[in-house]
C-alpha positions as a printed Julia matrix, in Angstrom:
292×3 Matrix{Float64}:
  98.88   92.78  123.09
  95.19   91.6   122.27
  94.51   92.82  119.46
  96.55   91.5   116.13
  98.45   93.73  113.65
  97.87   93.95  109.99
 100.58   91.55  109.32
  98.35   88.74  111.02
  94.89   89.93  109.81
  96.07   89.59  106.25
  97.93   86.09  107.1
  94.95   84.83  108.68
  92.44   86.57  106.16
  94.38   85.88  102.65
  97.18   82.96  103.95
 100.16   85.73  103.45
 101.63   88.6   103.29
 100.16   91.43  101.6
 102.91   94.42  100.51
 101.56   98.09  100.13
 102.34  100.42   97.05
 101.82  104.0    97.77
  99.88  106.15   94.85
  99.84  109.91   94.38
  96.91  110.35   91.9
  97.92  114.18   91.57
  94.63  114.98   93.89
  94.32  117.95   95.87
  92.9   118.71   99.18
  89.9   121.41  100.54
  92.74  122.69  102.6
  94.67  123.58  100.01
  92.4   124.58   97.15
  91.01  127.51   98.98
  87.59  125.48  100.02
  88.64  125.22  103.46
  92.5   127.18  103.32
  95.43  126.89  101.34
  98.12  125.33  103.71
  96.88  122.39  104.75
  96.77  121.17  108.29
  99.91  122.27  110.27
 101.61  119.25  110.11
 101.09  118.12  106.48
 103.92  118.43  104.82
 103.93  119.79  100.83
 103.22  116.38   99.73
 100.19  115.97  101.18
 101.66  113.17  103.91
 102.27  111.0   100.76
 106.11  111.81  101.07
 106.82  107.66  100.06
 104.29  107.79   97.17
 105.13  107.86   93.84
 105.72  110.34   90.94
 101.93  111.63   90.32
 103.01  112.2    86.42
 102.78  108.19   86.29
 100.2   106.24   85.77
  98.05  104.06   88.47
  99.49  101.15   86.73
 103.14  102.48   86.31
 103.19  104.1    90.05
 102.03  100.36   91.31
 105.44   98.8    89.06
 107.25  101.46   90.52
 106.06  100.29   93.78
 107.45   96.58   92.95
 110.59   98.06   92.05
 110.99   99.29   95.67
 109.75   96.52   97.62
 112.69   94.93   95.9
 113.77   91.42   96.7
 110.8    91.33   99.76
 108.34   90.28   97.26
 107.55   86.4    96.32
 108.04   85.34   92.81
 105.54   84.35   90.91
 102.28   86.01   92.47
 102.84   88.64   94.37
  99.98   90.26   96.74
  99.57   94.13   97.01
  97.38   97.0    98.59
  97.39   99.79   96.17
  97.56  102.45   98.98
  95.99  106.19   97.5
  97.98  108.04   99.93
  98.78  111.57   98.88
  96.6   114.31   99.63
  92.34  113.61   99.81
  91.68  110.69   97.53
  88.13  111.14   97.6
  88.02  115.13   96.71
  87.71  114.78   92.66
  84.75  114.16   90.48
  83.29  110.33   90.69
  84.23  109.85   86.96
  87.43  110.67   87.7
  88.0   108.49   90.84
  86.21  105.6    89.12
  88.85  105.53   86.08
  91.75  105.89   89.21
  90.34  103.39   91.26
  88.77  100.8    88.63
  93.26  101.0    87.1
  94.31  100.11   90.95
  91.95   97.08   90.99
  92.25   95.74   86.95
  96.22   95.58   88.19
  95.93   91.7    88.71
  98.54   91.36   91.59
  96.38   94.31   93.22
  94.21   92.38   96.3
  93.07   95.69   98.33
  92.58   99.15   97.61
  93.46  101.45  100.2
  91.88  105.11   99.96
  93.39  107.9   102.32
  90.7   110.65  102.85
  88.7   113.11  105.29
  85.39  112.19  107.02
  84.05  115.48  104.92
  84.85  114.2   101.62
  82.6   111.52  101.5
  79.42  112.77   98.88
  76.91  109.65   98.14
  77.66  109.35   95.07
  81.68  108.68   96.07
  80.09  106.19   99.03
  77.99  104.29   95.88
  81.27  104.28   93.94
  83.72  102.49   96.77
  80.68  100.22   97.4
  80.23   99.24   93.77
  84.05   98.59   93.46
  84.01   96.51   97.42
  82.14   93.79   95.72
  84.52   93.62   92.83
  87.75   93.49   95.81
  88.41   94.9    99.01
  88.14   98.9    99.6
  89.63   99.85  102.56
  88.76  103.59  103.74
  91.21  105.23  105.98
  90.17  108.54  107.87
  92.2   111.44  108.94
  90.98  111.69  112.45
  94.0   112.73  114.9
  91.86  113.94  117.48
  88.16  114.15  118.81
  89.23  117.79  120.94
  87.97  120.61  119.14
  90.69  122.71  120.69
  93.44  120.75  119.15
  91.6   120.21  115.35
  91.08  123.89  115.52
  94.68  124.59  116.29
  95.67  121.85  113.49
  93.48  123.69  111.35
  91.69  120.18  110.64
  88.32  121.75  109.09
  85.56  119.83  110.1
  83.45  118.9   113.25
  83.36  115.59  114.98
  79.92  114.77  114.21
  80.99  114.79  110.5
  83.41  111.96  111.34
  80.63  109.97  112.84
  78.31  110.22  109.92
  81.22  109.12  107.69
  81.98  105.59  109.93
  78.0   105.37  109.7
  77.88  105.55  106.27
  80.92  103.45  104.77
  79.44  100.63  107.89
  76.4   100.3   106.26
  77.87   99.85  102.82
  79.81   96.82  104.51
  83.29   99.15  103.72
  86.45   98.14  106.01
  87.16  101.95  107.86
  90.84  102.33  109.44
  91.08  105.9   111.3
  94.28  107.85  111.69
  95.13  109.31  115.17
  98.29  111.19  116.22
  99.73  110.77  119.69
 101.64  113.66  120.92
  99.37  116.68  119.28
 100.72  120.01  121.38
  98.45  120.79  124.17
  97.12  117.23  124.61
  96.99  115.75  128.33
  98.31  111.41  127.83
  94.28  111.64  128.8
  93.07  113.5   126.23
  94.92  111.21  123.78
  93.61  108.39  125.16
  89.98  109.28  125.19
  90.48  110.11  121.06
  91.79  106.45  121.21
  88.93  104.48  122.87
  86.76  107.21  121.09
  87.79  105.18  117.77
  88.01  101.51  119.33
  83.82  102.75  120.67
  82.98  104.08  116.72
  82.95  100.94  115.37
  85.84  100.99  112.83
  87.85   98.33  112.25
  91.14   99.17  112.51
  93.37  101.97  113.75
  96.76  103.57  113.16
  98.82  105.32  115.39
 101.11  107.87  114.98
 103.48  109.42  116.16
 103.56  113.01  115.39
 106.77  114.09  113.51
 107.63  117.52  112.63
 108.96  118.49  109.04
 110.44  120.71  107.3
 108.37  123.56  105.63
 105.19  122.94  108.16
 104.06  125.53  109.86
 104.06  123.2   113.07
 107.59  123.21  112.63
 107.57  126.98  112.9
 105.94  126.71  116.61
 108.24  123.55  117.21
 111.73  125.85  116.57
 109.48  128.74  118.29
 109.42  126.48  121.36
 106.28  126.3   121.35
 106.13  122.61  122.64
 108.06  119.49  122.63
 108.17  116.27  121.26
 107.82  112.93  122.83
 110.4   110.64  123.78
 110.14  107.04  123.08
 110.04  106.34  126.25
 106.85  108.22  126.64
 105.45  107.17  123.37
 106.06  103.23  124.17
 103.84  103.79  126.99
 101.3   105.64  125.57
 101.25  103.29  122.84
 100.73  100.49  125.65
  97.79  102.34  127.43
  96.28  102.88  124.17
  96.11   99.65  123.3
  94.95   98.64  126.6
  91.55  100.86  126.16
  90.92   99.4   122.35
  88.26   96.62  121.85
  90.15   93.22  121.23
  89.04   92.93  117.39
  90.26   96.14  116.03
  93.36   95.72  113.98
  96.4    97.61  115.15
  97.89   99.09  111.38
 100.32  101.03  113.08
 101.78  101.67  116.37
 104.26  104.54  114.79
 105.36  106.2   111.69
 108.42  107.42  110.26
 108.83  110.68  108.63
 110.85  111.56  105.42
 114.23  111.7   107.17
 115.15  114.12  104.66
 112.23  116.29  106.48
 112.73  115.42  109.85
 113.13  117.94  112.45
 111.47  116.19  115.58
 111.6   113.8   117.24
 114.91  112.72  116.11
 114.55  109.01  117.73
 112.02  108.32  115.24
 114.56  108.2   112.27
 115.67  104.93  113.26
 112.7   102.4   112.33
 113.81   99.48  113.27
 115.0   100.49  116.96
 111.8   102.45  117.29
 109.78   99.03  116.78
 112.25   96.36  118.66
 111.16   98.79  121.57
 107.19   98.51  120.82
 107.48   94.79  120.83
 109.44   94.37  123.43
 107.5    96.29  125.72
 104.03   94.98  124.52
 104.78   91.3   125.18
């Protein structure tokens, strides 16, 4: 592997580990609210893929304690380092007063380093793009785009709800405001050739961005891509499959992206598919071993 994970771009970049606290700041979504539709994309489940975040009823400050709480042991005495991670739902989609006062709470935490803002390409107005850039010179922003796929087949049939060119115009933008852009990208989308998923892959590593995740795609409970999973409608990936996927996608990324994720684990309360995927730590003993 080439490239290096988050784990050693924030050793080499801050001189240790930085631990993640996912927020729900109790935002919505235009594909929920009726802009766009009202279920979200098919596999979203009814948390807005924030099933790890925190009680939205808390505050910024007492969701990021919370946070501490369950990192547990894990974290170093004395001063710890954190991401505050928006996670749930579109953290963008709200009125810039009310982001600022969410955001600007994240960042006054003082053991808060990054922020990390979960979003879609179409939810980026100017004046949200003058607010994250105001705030990057106070710390780190971090924006992290719901991609999945560049096939306009597939993000019609995920019910994804805007264009490609819209993503485009959204890594243009946060680039020239100097704003670190991570994109999201699901392997295993129904109806994808291992082709197609690559080219949304080097698609990404050609954009510009600076780091990537990849996931796995799970299917939950109360999605309506678990209805056409139980309706046979297609089938998962094994891990055998997704290591080497995982291995050629790598292979067509530029060397200095950073790899965020190779996988993903669902709420196993949730989980209907792939099963495999429930079990974390086997699922990434396999990734190494087959990417050294």
């Amino acid at each position: 592997m080439r490239q290096r994970t988050l784990h050693e771009y924030l050793t080499e970049t801050y001189g240790r580990k930085l631990y993640k606290v996912s927020i729900n700041a109790g935002l919505s979504c235009p594909n929920r609210d009726g802009t766009l539709g009202e279920r979200g994309c098919i596999f979203c489940s009814g948390s807005g893929s924030g099933d790890f975040a925190e009680d939205p009823q808390l505050s910024v400050t007492e969701q990021i304690d919370r946070g501490k709480e369950r990192i547990g042991d894990k974290l170093p005495k004395g001063d710890p380092a954190l991401i505050a991670y928006f996670q749930a739902f579109t953290n963008t989609y709200a009125p810039v007063d009310r982001l600022r006062k969410l955001y600007t709470e994240a960042l006054e935490h003082p053991e808060v380093k990054i922020l990390s803002i979960a979003t879609r390409p179409d939810c980026l107005a100017e004046d949200v793009l003058d607010l994250l850039s105001e705030l990057n010179r106070i710390k780190p922003v971090w924006v992290e785009l719901g991609l999945q796929t560049i096939h306009e087949k597939t993000a019609a049939y995920i019910r994804r709800g805007y264009p490609l060119n819209v993503y485009d115009e959204a890594v243009r933008n946060l680039k020239a405001r100097g704003i670190e852009t991570i994109v999201h990208v699901i392997l295993g989308l129904p109806g994808e050739t291992e082709e197609e998923m690559l080219e949304t892959v080097r698609y990404v590593g050609e954009s510009g961005v600076s780091g990537i995740k990849l996931q796995l795609l799970h299917v939950l409970k109360g999605t309506d891509l678990a209805d056409d999973y139980l309706a046979g409608k297609f089938a998962c990936l094994s891990l055998e499959t997704y290591t080497e996927l995982v291995r050629k996608a790598l292979d067509v990324l530029p060397d200095d992206i950073v790899i965020h994720r190779m996988t993903g684990d669902g709420d196993k309360k949730l989980l209907i598919a792939p099963l495999w995927s429930a079990n974390k730590k086997k699922v990434i003993n396999t990734l190494h071993h087959a990417l050294k």
